[in-house]
N, CA, C and O atoms as a GROMACS GRO file, in nm:
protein
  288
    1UNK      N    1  -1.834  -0.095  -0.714
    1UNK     CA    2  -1.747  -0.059  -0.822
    1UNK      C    3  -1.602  -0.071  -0.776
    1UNK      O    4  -1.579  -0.017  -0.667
    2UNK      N    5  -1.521  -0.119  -0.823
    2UNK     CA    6  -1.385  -0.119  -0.813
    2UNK      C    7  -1.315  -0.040  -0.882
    2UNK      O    8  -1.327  -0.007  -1.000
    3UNK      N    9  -1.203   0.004  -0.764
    3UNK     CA   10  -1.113   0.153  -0.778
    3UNK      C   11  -1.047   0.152  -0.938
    3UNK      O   12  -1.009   0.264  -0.975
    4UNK      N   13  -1.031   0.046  -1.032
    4UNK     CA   14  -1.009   0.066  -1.123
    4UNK      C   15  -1.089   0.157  -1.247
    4UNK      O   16  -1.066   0.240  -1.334
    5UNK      N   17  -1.209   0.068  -1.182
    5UNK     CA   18  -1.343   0.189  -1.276
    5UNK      C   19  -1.394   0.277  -1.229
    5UNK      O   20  -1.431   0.368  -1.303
    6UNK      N   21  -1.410   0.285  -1.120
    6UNK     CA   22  -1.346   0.477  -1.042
    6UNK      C   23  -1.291   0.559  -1.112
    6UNK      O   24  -1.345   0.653  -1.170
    7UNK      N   25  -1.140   0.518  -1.113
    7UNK     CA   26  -1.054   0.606  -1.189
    7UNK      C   27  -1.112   0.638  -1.301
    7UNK      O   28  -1.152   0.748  -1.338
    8UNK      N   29  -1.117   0.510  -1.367
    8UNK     CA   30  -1.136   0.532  -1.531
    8UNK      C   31  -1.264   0.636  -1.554
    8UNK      O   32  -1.262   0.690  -1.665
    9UNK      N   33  -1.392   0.677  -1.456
    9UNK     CA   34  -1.483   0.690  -1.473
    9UNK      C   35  -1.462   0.839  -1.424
    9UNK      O   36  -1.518   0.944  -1.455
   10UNK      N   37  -1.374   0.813  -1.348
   10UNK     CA   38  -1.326   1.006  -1.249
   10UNK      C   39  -1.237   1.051  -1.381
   10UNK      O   40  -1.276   1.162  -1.417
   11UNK      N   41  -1.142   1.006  -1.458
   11UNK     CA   42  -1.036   1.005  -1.587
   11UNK      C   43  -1.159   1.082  -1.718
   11UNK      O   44  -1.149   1.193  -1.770
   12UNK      N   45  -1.258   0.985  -1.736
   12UNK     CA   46  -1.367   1.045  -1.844
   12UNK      C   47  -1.446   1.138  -1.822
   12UNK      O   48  -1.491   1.196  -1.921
   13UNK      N   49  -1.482   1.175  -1.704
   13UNK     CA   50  -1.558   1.243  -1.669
   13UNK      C   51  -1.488   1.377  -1.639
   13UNK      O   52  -1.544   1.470  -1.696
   14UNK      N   53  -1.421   1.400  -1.593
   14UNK     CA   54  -1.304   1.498  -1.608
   14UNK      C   55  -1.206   1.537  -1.722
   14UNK      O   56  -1.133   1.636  -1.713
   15UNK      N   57  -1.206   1.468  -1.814
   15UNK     CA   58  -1.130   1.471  -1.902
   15UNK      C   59  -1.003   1.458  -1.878
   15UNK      O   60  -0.912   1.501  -1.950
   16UNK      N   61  -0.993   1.414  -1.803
   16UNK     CA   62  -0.810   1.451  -1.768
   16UNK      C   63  -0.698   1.315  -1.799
   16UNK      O   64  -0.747   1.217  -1.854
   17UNK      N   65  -0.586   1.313  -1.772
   17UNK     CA   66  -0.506   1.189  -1.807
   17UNK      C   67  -0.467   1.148  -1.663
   17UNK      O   68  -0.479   1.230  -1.572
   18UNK      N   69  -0.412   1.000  -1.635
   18UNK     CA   70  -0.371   0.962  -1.539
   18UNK      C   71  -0.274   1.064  -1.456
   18UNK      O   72  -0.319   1.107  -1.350
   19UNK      N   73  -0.171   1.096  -1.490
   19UNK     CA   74  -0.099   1.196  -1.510
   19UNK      C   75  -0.150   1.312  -1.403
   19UNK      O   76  -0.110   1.332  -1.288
   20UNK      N   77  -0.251   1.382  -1.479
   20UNK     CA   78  -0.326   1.461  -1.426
   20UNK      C   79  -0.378   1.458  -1.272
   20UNK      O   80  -0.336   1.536  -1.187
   21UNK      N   81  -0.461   1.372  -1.251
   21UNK     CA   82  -0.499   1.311  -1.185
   21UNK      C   83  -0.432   1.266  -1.067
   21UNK      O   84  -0.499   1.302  -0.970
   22UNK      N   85  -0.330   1.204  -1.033
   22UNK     CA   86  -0.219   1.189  -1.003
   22UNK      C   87  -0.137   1.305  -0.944
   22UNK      O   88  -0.083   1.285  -0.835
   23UNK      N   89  -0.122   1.436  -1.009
   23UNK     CA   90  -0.057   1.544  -0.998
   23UNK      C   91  -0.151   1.620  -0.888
   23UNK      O   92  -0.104   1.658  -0.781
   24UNK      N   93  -0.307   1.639  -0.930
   24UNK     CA   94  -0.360   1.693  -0.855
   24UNK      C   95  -0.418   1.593  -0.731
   24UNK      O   96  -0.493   1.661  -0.661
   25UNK      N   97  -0.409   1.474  -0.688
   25UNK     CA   98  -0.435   1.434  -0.591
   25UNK      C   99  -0.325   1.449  -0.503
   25UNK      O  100  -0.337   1.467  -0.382
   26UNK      N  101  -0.219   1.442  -0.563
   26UNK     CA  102  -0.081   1.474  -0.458
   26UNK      C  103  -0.011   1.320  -0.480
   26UNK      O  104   0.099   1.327  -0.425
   27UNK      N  105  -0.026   1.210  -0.527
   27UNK     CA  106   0.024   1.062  -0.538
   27UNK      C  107   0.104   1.051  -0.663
   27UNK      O  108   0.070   1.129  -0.753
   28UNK      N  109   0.206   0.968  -0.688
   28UNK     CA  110   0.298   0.923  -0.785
   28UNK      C  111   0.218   0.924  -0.893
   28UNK      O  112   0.099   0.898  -0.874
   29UNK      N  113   0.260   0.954  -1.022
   29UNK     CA  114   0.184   0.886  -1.131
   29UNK      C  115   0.195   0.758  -1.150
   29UNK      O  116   0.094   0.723  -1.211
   30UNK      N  117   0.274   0.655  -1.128
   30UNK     CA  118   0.267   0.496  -1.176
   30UNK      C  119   0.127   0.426  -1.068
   30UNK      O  120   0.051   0.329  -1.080
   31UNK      N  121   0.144   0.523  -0.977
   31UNK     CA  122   0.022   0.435  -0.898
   31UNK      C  123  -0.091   0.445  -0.972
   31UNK      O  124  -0.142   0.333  -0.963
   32UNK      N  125  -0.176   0.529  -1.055
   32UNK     CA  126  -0.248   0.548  -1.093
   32UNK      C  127  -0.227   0.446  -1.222
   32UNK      O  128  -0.316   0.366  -1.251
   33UNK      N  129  -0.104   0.452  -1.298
   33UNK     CA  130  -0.116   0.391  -1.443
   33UNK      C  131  -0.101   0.240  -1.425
   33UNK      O  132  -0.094   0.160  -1.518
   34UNK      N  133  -0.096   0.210  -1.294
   34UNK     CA  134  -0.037   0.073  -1.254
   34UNK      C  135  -0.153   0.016  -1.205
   34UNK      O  136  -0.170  -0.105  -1.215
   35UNK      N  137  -0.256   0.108  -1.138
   35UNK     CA  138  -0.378   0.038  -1.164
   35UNK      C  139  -0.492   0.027  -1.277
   35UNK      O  140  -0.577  -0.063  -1.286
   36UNK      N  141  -0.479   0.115  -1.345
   36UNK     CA  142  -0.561   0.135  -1.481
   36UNK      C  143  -0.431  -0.005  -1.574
   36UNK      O  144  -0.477  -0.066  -1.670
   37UNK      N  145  -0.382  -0.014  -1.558
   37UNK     CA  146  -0.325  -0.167  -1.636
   37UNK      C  147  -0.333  -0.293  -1.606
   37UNK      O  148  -0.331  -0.386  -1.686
   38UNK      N  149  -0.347  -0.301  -1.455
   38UNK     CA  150  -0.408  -0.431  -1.386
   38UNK      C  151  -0.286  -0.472  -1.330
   38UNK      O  152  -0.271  -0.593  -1.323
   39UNK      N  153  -0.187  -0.395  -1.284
   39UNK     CA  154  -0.079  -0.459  -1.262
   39UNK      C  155  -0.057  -0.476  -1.108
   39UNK      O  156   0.022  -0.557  -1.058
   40UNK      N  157  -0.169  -0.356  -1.011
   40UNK     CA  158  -0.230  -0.334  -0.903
   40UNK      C  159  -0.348  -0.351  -0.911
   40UNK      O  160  -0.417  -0.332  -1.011
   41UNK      N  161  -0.395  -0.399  -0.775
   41UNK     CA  162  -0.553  -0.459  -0.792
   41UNK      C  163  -0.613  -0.346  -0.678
   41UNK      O  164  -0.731  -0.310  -0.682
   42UNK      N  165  -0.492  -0.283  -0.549
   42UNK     CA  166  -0.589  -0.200  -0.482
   42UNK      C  167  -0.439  -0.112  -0.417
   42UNK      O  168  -0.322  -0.136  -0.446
   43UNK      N  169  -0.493  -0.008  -0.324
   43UNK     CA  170  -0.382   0.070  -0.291
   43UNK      C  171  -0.400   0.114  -0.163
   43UNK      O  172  -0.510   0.126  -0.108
   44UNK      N  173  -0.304   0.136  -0.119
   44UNK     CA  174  -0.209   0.220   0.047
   44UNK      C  175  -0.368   0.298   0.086
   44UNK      O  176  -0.412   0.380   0.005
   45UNK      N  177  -0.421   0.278   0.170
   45UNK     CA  178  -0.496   0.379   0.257
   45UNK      C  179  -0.457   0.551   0.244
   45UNK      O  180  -0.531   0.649   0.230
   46UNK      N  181  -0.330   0.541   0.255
   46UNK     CA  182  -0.334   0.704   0.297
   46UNK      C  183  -0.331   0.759   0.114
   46UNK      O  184  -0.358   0.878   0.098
   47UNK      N  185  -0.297   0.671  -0.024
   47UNK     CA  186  -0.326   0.678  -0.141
   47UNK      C  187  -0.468   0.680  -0.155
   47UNK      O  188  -0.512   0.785  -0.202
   48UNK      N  189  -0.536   0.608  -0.130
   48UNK     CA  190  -0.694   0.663  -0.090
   48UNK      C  191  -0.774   0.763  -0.063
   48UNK      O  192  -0.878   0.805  -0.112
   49UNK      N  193  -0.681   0.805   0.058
   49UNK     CA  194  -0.760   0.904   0.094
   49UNK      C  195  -0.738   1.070  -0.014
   49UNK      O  196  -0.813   1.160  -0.050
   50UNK      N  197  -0.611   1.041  -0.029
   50UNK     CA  198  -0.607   1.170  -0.134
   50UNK      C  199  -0.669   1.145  -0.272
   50UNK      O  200  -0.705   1.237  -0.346
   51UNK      N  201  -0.678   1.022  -0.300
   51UNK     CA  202  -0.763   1.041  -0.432
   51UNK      C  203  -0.916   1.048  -0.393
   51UNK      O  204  -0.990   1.094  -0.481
   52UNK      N  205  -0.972   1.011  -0.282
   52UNK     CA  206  -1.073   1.055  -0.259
   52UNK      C  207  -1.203   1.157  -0.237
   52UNK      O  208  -1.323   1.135  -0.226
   53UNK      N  209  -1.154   1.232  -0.236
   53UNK     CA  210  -1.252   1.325  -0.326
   53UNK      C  211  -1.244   1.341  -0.461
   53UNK      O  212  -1.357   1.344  -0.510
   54UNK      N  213  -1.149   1.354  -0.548
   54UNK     CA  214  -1.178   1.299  -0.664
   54UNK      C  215  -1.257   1.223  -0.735
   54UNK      O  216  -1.327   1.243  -0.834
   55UNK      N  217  -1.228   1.108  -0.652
   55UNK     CA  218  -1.333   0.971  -0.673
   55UNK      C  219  -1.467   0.990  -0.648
   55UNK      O  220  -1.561   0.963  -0.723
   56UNK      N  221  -1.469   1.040  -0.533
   56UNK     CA  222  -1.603   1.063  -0.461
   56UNK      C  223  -1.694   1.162  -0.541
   56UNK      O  224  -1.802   1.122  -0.582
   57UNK      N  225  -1.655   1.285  -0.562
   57UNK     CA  226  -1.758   1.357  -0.643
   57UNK      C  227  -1.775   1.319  -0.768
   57UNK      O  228  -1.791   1.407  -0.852
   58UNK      N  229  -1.774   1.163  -0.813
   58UNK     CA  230  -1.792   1.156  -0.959
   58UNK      C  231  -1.885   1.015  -0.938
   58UNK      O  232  -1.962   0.974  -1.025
   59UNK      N  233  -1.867   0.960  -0.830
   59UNK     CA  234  -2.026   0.851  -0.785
   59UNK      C  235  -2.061   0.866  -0.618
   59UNK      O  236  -2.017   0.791  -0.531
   60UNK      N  237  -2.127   0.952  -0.602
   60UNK     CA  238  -2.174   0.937  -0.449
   60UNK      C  239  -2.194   0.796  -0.395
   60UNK      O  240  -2.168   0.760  -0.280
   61UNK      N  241  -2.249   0.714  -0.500
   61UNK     CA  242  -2.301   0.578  -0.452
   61UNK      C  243  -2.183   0.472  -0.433
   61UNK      O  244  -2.184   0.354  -0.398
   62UNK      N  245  -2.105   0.540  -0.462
   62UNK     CA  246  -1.959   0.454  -0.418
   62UNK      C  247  -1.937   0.401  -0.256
   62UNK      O  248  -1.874   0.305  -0.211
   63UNK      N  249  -1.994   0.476  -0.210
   63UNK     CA  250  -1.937   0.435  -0.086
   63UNK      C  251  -2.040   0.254  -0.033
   63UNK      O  252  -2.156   0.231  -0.068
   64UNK      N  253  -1.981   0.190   0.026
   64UNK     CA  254  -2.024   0.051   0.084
   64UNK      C  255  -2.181   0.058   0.170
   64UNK      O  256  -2.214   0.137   0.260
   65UNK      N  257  -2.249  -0.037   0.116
   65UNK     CA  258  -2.365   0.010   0.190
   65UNK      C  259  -2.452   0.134   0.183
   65UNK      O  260  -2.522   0.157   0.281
   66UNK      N  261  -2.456   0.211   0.089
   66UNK     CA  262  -2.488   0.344   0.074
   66UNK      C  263  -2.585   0.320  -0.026
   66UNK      O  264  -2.566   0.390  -0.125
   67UNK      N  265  -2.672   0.252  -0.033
   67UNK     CA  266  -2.730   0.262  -0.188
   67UNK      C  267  -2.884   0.318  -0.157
   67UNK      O  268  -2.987   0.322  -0.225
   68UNK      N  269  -2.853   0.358  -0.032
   68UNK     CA  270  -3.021   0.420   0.019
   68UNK      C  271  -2.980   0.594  -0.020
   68UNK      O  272  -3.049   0.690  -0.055
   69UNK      N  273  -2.842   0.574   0.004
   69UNK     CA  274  -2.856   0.763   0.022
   69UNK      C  275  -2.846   0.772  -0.136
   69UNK      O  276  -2.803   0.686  -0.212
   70UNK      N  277  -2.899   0.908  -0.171
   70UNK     CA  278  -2.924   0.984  -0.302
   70UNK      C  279  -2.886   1.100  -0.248
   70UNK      O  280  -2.908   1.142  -0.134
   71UNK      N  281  -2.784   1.187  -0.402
   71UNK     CA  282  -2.790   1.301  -0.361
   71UNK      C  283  -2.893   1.389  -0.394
   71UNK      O  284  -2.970   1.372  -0.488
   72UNK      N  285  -2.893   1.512  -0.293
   72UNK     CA  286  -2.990   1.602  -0.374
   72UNK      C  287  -2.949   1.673  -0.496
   72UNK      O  288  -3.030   1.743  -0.557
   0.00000   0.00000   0.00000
């Protein structure tokens, strides 16, 4: 899955707005609206890592190679 439909999928599932999202990961808001527009295709590592749990608790199977693990 690519970090665009991440977001969008962490965004619906949360209900929240880019904005939001953004605020509570600790990162700029344009980074977020700049990839939900296509205007960025991927982002800064250390932007990663703070949206990452975000991301992460909304597809475990996200991660590369992981398609054996299931959560309980």
């Amino acid at each position: 899955m690519q970090i665009k439909q991440l977001i969008q999928k962490t965004l619906a599932e949360r209900g929240w707005t880019a904005t939001k999202l953004a605020r509570e990961a600790g990162v700029a808001p344009p980074v977020i609206t700049r990839i939900l527009s296509g205007e960025r295709k991927g982002l800064h590592s250390t932007t990663i890592e703070k949206l990452w749990p975000f991301l992460f608790s909304v597809q475990e199977s996200a991660l590369p190679g992981d398609s054996s693990h299931k959560a309980a």
